[in-house]
C-alpha positions as CSV (number, residue, x, y, z in Angstrom):
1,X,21.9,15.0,1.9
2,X,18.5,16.4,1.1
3,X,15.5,15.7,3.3
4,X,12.1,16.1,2.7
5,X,8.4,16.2,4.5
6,X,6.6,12.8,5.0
7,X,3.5,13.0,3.2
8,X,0.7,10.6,4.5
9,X,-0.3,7.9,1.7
10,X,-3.8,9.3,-0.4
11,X,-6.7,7.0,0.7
12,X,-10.1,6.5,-0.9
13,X,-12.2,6.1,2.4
14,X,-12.0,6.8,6.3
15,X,-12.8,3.5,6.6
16,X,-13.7,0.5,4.8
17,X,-16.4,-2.2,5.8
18,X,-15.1,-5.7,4.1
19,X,-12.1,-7.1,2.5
20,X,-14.1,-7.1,-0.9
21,X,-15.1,-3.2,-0.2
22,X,-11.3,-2.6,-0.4
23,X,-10.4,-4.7,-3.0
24,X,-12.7,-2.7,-5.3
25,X,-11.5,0.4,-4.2
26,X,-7.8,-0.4,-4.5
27,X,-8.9,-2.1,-8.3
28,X,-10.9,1.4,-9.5
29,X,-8.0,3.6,-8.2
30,X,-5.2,1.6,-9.7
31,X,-7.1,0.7,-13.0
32,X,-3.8,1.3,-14.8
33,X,-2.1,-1.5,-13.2
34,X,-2.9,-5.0,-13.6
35,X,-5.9,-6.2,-11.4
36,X,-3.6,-9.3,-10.8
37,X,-1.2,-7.5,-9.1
38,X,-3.1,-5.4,-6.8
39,X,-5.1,-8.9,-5.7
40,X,-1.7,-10.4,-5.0
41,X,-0.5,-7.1,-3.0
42,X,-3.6,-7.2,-1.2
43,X,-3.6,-10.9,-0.1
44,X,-0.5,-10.8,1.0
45,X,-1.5,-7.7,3.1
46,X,-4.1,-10.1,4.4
47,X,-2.0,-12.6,5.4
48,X,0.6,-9.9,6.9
49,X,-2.4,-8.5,9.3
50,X,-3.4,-12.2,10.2
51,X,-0.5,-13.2,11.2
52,X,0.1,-10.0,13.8
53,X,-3.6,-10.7,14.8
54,X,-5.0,-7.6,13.6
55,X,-8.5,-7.2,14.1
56,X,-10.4,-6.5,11.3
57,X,-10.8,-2.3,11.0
58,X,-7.0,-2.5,12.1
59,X,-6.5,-5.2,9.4
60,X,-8.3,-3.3,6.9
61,X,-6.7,0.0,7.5
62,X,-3.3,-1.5,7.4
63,X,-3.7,-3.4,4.2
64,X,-4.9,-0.2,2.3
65,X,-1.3,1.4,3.0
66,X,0.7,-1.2,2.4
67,X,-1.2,-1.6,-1.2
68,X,-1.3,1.2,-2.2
69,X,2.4,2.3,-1.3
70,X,3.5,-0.6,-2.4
71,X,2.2,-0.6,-5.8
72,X,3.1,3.1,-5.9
73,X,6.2,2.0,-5.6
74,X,6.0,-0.6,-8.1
75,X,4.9,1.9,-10.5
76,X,7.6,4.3,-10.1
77,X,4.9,6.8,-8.9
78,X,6.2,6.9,-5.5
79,X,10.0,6.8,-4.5
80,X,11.9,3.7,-3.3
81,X,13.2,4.1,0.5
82,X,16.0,2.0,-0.5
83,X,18.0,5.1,-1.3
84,X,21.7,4.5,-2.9
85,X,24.6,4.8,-0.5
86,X,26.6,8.3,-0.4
87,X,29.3,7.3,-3.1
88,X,31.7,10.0,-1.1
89,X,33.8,8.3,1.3
């Protein structure tokens, strides 16, 4: 089976300030997806880091990744990690 190198997730930012900071950067860097869905990716980030009690430059940071990858992945512009099962028995 072929492996390759983790390679971290692109961010915009070091860090980001507010919840509405990041929700304009997310919307400017995936302009080609509906706004819709990014909002919806990123309040359920919100939620995701509220409920672990996050604080907020924790909360913030987190939410960024799981965004972006998981719109990345929504857009076939990042690979699933639900990989198909060897078919070799």
């Amino acid at each position: 089976m072929k492996t390759t190198a983790a390679v971290p997730l692109a961010r915009c930012c070091p860090v980001h300030d507010d919840w509405a900071g990041l929700a304009r950067h997310l919307l400017v860097d995936f302009s080609s997806v509906p706004s819709r869905t990014v909002v919806d990716e990123l309040r359920q980030a919100q939620s995701a880091s509220r409920f672990f009690g996050l604080d907020l430059a924790d909360a913030l940071h987190c939410a960024e990744l799981m965004v972006r990858y998981r719109v990345l992945i929504a857009t076939g512009s990042h690979p699933s990690p639900a990989l198909p099962l060897p078919t070799n028995r």
